[in-house]
C-alpha positions as CSV (number, residue, x, y, z in Angstrom):
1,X,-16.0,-24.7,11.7
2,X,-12.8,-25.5,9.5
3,X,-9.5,-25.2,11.8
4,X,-7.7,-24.1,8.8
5,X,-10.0,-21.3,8.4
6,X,-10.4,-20.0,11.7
7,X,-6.7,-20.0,11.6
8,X,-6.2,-18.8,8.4
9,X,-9.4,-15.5,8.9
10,X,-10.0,-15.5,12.6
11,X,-6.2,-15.5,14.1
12,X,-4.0,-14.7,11.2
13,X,-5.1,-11.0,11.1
14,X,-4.5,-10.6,14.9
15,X,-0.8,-12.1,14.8
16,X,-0.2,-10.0,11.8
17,X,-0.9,-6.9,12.9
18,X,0.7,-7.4,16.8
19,X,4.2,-8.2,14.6
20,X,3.7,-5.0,12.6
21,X,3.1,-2.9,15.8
22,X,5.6,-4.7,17.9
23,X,8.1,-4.8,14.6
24,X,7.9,-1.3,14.4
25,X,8.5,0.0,17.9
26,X,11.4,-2.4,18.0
27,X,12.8,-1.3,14.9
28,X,12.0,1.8,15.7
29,X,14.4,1.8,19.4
30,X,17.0,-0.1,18.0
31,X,17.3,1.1,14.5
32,X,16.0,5.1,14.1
33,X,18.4,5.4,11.5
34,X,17.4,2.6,9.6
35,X,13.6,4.2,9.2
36,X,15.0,5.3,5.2
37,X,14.4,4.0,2.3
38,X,17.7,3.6,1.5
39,X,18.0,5.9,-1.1
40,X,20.0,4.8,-4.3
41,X,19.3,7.7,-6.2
42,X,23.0,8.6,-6.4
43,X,23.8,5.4,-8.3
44,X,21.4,5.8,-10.9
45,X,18.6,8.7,-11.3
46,X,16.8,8.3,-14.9
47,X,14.7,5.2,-14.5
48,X,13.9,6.4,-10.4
49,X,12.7,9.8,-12.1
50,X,10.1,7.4,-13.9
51,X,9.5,4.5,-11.7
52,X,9.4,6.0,-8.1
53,X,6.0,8.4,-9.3
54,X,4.4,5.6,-11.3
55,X,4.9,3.6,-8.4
56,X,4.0,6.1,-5.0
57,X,1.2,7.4,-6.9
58,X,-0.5,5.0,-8.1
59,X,0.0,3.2,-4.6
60,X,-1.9,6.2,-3.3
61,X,-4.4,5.8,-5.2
62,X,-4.7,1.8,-4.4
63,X,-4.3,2.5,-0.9
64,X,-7.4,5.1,-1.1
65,X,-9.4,2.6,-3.3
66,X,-8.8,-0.4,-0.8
67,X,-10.1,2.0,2.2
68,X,-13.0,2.8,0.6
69,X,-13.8,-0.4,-0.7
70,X,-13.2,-2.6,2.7
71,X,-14.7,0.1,5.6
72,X,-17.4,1.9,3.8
73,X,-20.5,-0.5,4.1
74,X,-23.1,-0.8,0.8
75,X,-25.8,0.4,3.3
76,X,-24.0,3.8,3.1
77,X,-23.3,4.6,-0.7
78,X,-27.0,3.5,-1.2
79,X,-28.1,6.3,1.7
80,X,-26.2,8.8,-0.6
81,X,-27.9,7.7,-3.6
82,X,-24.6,5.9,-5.3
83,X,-26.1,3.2,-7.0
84,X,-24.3,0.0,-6.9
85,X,-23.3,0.0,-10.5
86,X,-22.2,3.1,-10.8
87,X,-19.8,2.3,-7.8
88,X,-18.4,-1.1,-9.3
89,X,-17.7,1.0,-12.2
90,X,-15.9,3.5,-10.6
91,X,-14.0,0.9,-8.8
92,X,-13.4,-0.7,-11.9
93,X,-12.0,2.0,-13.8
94,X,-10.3,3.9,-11.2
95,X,-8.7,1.0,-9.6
96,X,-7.8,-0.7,-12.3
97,X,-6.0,2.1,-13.7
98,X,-4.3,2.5,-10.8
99,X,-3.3,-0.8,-10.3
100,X,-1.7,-1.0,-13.8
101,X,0.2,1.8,-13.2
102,X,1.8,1.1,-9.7
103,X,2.8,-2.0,-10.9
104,X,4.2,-0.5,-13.9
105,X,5.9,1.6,-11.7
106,X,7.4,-1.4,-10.1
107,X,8.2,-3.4,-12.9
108,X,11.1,-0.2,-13.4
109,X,11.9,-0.1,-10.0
110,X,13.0,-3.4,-10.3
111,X,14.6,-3.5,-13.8
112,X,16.4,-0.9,-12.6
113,X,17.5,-2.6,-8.7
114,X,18.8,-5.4,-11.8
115,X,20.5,-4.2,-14.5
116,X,22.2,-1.2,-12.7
117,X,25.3,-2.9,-11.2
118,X,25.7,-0.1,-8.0
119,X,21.6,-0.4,-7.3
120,X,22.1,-4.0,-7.1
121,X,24.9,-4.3,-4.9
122,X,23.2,-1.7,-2.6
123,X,20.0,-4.2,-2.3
124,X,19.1,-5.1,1.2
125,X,18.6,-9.1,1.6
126,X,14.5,-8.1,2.6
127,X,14.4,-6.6,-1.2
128,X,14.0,-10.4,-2.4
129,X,11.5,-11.0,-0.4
130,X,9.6,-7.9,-0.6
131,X,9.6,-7.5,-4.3
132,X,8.2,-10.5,-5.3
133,X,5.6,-10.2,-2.7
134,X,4.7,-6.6,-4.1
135,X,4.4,-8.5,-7.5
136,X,2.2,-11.3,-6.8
137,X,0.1,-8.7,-4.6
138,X,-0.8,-6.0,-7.2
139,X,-1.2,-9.4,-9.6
140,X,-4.1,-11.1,-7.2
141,X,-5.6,-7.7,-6.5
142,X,-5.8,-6.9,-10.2
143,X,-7.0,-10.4,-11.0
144,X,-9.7,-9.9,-8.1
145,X,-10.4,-6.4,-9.6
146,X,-10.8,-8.5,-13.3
147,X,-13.7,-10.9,-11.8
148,X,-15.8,-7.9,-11.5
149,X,-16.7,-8.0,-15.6
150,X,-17.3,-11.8,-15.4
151,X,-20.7,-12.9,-16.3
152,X,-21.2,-13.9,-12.4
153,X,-18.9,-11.3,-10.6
154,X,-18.6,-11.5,-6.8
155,X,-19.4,-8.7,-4.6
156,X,-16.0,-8.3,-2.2
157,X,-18.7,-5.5,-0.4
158,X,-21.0,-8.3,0.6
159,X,-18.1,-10.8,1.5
160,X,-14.7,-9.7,2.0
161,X,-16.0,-5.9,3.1
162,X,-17.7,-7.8,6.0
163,X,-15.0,-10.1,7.5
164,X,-12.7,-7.1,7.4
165,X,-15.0,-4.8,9.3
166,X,-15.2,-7.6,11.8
167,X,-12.4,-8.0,13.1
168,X,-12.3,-4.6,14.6
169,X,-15.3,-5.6,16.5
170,X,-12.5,-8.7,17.6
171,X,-15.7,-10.9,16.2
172,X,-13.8,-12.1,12.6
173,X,-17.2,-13.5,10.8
174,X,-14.4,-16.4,9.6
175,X,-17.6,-18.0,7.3
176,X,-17.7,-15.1,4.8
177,X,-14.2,-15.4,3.8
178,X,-13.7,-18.8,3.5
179,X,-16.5,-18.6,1.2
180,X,-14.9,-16.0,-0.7
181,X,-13.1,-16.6,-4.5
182,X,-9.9,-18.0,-4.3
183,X,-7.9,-14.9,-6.0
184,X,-9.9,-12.9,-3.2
185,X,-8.2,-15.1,-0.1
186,X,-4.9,-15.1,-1.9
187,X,-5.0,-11.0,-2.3
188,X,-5.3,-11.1,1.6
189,X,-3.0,-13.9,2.2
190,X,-0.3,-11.8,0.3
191,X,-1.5,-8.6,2.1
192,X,-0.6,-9.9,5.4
193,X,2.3,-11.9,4.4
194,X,3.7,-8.1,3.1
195,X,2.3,-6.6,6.2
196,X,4.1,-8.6,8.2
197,X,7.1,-8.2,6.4
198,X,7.0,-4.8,6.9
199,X,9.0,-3.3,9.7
200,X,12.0,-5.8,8.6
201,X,12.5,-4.1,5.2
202,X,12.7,-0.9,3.1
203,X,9.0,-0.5,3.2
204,X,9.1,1.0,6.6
205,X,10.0,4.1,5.6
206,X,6.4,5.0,4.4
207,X,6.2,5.9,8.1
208,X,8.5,8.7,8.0
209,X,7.1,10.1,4.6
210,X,7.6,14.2,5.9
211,X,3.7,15.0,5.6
212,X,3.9,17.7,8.0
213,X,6.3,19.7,5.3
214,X,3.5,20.2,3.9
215,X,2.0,22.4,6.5
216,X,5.5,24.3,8.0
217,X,5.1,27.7,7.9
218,X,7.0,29.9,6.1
219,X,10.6,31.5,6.9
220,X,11.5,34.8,6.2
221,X,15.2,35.6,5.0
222,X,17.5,38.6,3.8
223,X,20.4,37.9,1.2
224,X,23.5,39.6,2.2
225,X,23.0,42.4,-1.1
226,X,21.3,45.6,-1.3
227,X,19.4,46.4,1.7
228,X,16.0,46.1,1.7
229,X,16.3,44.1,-1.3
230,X,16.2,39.7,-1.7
231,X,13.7,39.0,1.0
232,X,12.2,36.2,0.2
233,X,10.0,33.1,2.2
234,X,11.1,29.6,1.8
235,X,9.6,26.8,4.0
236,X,11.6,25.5,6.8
């Protein structure tokens, strides 16, 4: 077997994801306060208004797409009756779409860190880093998503879906991915270049996103008027 590749698919992945754990917790004890975004919406709110929705929401969507894509085995959408057309499709269209518009999103995002003089002089160092990195990784994932029209596309679900399900089973089937298209190994190169990235910069914040809002329960208040009057719930 290659060095490079066992390196590259079989350890990579492990070191990766001990630096984002280990990253984390450390940031986390020595930096709570630093678990923000960094908000610069102060400086300048009219392009954020645009570019932070394109962005989160079509991340969501990317995010979901990727998950489905990489743990759901083919044996299990063909059990369901979704044939495997129909699903390439879907993943065509919807991911596609969503692709284009996260990176739309980010293209704003980042005109706007540029030509806004107090957005750029409130950049963090990591931002240089990360942003091109976002780029070039929405870039190789739509140009992996693009190979699916060719006249000879490649099925990720047969390939790239495998080697990722292995190594939670700590067994990395190293073959399949080095035998993968080379826009497919650069998509996961950058992934885990950005994952690893990821508790040094801005991007850690995604960990605090206040989900559990969501589900507060509601409190009851009085205004100081009439009485009996201006009750009202808002959530906590």
């Amino acid at each position: 077997m290659n060095p490079l590749h066992t390196a590259l698919w079989g350890v990579l992945p492990y070191l990766v994801t001990t630096l984002l754990v280990a990253g984390t917790a450390w940031r986390y004890r020595y930096d709570r306060f630093g678990f923000t975004s960094h908000s610069s919406q102060l400086h300048e709110s009219t392009l954020l208004r645009i570019g932070s929705p394109l962005f989160h929401y079509g991340l969501l969507f990317v995010v979901a797409g990727h998950v489905t894509g990489l743990l759901v085995p083919e044996t299990f959408t063909e059990r369901v009756h979704v044939h495997e057309w129909l699903y390439h499709a879907n993943a065509l269209a919807v991911g596609g779409v969503a692709g284009l518009v996260t990176t739309a999103g980010l293209a704003v995002l980042i005109y706007r860190r540029l030509r806004v003089p107090a957005v750029r002089a409130a950049s963090l160092r990591s931002d240089r880093l990360v942003h091109p990195l976002l780029v070039a990784t929405l870039v190789a994932g739509l140009a992996a998503t693009a190979t699916t029209t060719s006249e000879h596309p490649y099925d990720y679900r047969q390939g790239v879906s495998v080697w990722f399900r292995s190594l939670f089973t700590f067994s990395p089937d190293v073959p399949v991915m080095a035998h993968a298209p080379l826009v497919y190994q650069l998509h996961a190169l950058l992934g885990m270049a950005l994952f690893a990235l990821w508790p040094f910069s801005r991007l850690v914040h995604a960990f605090t996103a206040p989900v559990g809002h969501l589900f507060r329960p509601y409190v009851v208040y009085r205004s100081r008027g009439t009485r009996g009057q201006g009750v009202g719930r808002v959530r906590r």
